[in-house]
N, C-alpha and C positions, 0 to 999 in steps of 0.2 A: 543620536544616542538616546536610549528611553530614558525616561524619565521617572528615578528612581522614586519609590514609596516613602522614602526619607530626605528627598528636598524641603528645603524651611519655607514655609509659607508664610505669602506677608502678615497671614491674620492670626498667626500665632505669636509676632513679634511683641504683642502687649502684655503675655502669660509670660513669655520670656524673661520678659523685663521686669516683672513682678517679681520672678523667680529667682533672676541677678540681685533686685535688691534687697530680697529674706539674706542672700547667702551673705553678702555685705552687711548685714547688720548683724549676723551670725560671727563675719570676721571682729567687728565693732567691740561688740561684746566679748568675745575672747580676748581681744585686746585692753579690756578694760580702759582706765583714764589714760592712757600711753599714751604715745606720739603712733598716728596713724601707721597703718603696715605700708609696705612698700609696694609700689604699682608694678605689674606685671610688662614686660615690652609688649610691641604690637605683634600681634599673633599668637599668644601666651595664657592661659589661664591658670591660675595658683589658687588652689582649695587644700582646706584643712579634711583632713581623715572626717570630720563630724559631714563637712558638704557635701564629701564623695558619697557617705552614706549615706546622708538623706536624699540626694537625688537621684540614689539608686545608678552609678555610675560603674562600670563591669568596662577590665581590659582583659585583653588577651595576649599571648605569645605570637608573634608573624610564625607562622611555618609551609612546607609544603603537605600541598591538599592535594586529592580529583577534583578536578574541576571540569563543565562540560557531562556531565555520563548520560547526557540523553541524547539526541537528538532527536528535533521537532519538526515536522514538515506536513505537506497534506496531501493529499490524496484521493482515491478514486474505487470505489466498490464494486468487483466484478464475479460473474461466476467464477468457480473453479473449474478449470476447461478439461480436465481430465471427470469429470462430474455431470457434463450437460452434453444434452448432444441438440445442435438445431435442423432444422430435418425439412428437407426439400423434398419434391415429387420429382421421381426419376422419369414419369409419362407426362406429355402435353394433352387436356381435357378438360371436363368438367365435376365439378364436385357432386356428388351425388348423395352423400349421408355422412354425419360428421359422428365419430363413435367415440369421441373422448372429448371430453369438457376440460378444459384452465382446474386447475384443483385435484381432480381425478387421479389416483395413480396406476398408472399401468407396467406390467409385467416387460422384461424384454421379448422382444416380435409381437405385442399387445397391438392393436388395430388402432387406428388414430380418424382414419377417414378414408372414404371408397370414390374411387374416382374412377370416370368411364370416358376411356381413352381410347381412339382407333389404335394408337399403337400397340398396343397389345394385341391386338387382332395381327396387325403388320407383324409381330415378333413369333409368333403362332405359324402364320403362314410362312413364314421365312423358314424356321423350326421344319414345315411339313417339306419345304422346295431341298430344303439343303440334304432332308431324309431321301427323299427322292432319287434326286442326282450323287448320292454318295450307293446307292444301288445300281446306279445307272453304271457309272464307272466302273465299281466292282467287275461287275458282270466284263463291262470290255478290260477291265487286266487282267480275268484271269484268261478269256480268249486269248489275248494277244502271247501271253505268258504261255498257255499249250502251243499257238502255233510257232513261237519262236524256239520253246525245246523240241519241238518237231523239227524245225530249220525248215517250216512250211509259210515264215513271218519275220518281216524283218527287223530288226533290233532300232530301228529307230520306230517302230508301232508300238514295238513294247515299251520302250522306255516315253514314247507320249503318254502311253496309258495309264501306267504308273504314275507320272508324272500327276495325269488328273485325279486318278484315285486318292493320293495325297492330299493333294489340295481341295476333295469333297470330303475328307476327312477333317481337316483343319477347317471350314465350311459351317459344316453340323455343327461340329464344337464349341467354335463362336454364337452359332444360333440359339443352341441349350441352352448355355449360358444366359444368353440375353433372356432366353424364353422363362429359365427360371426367377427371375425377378417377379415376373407377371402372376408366376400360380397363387391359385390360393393356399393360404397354411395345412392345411390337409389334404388336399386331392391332385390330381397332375390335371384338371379338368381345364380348358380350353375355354375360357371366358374374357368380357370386352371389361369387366370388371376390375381395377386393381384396388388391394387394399392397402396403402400403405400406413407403415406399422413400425415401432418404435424399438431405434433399434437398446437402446438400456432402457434398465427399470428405474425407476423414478417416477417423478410426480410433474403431471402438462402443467409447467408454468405460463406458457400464452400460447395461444392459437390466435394466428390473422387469417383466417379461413373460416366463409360460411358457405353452407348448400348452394349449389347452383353457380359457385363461382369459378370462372377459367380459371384455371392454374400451365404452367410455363415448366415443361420438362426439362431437367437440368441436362440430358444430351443431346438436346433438339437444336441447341446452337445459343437459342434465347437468351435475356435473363431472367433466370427462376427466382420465384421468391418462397421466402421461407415461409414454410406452415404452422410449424409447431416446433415451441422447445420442450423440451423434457431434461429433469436433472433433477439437483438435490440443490436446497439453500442452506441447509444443517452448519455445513463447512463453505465458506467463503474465500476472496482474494481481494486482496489492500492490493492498488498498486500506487505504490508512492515515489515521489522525486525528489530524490536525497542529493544535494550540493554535491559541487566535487570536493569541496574543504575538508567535508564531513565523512567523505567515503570511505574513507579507511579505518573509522571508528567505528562502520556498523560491517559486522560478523552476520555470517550465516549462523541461525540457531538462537539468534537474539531474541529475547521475550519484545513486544510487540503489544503497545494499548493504543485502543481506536475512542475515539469520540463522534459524531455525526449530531448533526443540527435538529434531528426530527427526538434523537433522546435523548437529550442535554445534562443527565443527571445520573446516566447508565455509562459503565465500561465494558469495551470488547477485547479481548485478551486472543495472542496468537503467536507467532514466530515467523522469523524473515527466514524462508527458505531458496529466496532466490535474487541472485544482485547481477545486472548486465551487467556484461563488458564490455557494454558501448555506452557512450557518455552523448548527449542530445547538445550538437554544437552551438547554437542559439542560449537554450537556458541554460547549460553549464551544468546539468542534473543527470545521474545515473538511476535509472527505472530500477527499485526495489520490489518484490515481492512477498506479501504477508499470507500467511495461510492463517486464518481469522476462525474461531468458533461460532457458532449464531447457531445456537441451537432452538432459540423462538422465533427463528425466521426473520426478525427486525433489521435488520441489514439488506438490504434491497442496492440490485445491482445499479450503476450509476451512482449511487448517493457519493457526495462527495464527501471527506472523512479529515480528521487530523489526527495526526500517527505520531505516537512518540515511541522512539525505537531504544532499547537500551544499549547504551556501548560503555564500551570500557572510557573513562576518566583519563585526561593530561594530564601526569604530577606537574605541581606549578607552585609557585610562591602566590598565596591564595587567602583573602580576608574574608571573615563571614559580611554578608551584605547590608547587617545594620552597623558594621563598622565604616560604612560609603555614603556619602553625603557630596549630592552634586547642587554647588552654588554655583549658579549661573553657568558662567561655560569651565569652569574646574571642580576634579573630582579632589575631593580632601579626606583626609582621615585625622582624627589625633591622633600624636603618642606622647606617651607617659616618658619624661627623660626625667627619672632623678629628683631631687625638689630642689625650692625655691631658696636663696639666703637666709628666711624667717624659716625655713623649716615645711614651710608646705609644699604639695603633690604638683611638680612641674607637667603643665600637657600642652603641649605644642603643635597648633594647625599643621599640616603638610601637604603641599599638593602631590597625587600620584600620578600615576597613567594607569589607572585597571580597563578589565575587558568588560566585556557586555553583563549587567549583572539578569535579566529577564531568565524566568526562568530557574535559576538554583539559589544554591543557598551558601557558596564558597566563589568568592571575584577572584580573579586572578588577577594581580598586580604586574605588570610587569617595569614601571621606576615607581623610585621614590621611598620603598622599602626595604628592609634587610632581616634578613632570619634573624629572632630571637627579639626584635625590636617589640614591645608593649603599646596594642593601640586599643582606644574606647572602642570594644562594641556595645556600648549600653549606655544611655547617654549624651553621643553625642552632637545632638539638637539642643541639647541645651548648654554645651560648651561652647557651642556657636552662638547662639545666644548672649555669652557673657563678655563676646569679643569687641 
């Protein structure tokens, strides 16, 4: 259990004691030459109205509060994946002139870098074979198709022939296709050249690619590595690991504040738009997502973040947390029952059972208390003090 900001500390116990014996001599003197007042039981303190005031002593009503309305957890800073794209070389080559630098922003189909790869040449010639043979064919279906309406041809020629013309049809189509990746952005011109080019607009946030270096075509079987991202950092992603205890208290639409360790003094504000529905069987945690503002770019993907999400509050039987005082291994509160047979302000220790207080500013009680009961929230460290 932490360890509340209101445990007694042994080195207060000598201001304490100072403090008990003003109020005693305060009793004293009220009492003038009498027979002394009556001693309190154990666990008991009895102050006149003057005590309570001068030591600045505040109770409250028990009732029920929210308690809980945040929850706290931490996290992980990433792009926003509808926002970045990372971007592979569909040819196997060599790099041959890099046309965008880290920083730079380029337009969608902006040039990135030119790489000279036989496949391109391979995807060309393929492009001219498949043109070829889709003429070749032609020409024998339509023969075979006159001599078969003549009944000069037998229907299994025709239907071979067909059959190929089809398929140098389907052929070429495949070819174009591939062949179109290869052109340049303006011409249909037939070079060993490829530029590859970006496919959104955005700003190159890293390039692992210099001149002269082989690069691994992503349908050559290899593995390709990445060349360049391109995206936006404006808008961001929290992805955070929220308990199972707490999953039900965080809503999609929830406002969302980040903290991160590199700016300790700054807040990033955002909303949870998205909650799996799958739960991580090990930690016991449902992956949240933030959609995070950064509009000065200070949020950097990886940084790891703590996220406090806002939910909605437990009603609960609920004390404010300077009414909490943890002695040793029990959590205690006073309350105020009534007064004493001389007439003064009855306040009686009691041990409770509250929740975690870290974090808020309302405990949740769950024994020891009762609606409407009257306890010190102001104060009392020094009624422990007089015990």
């Amino acid at each position: 259990m932490p360890r509340s900001p209101f445990t007694v500390p042994a080195r207060a116990s000598a201001r304490r004691a100072l403090i008990a014996a003003s109020f005693v001599a305060i009793g004293c003197r009220a009492g003038g030459g009498g027979p002394a007042p009556a001693q309190p039981p154990s666990g008991e303190v009895w102050l006149t109205d003057q005590q309570v005031s001068d030591g600045h002593i505040a109770v409250q009503p028990v009732g029920i509060h929210a308690v809980g309305n945040d929850v706290v957890t931490s996290g992980r800073v990433t792009f926003d994946d509808l926002r970045v794209a990372h971007i592979y070389s569909p040819v196997t080559g060599r790099v041959s002139r890099i046309l965008a630098d880290p920083g730079q922003r380029v337009k969608k189909g902006g040039p990135l870098c030119a790489i000279q790869s036989p496949d391109v040449g391979n995807a060309f010639a393929d492009l001219g074979k498949a043109e070829a043979e889709l003429t070749a064919t032609q020409h024998d279906f339509q023969r075979q198709k006159e001599l078969y309406e003549a009944h000069a041809g037998s229907q299994k020629d025709f239907e071979t022939a067909e059959d190929s013309y089809g398929k140098a049809k389907a052929e070429l189509e495949r070819s174009r296709q591939k062949a179109r990746l290869f052109r340049r952005g303006d011409t249909d011109a037939v070079t060993q050249e490829f530029v590859l080019r970006a496919p959104i607009e955005g700003e190159v946030i890293a390039r692992s690619v210099n001149p002269g270096a082989e690069v691994q075509g992503q349908y050559s079987g290899g593995t390709a590595q990445e060349l360049f991202t391109v995206g936006e950092l404006d808008r961001v992603w929290v992805l955070a690991d929220v308990f199972e205890m707490d999953l039900a208290r965080v809503k999609k639409g929830a406002k969302v504040t980040t903290h991160v360790v590199a700016y300790p003094n700054e807040v990033f504000t955002g909303v949870v738009d998205w909650i799996s529905d799958l739960l991580d069987p090990t930690a016991r945690t449902a992956r949240v997502r933030c959609e995070v503002e950064n509009p000065e770019r200070k949020l950097k993907p990886e940084m790891y973040a703590t996220v406090t999400i806002a939910a909605q509050g437990v009603e609960a039987l609920a004390v404010p947390l300077t009414a909490i005082l943890r002695l040793a291994d029990q959590t205690v509160v006073f309350v105020e029952q009534g007064s004493a047979p001389d007439g003064r302000r009855r306040f009686v220790r009691r041990v409770v059972a509250a929740g975690d207080d870290e974090g808020t500013s309302m405990v949740p009680v769950a024994q020891g208390l009762q609606i409407g009961e009257r306890v010190v929230t102001s104060g009392a460290i020094l009624l422990s003090g007089m015990l």
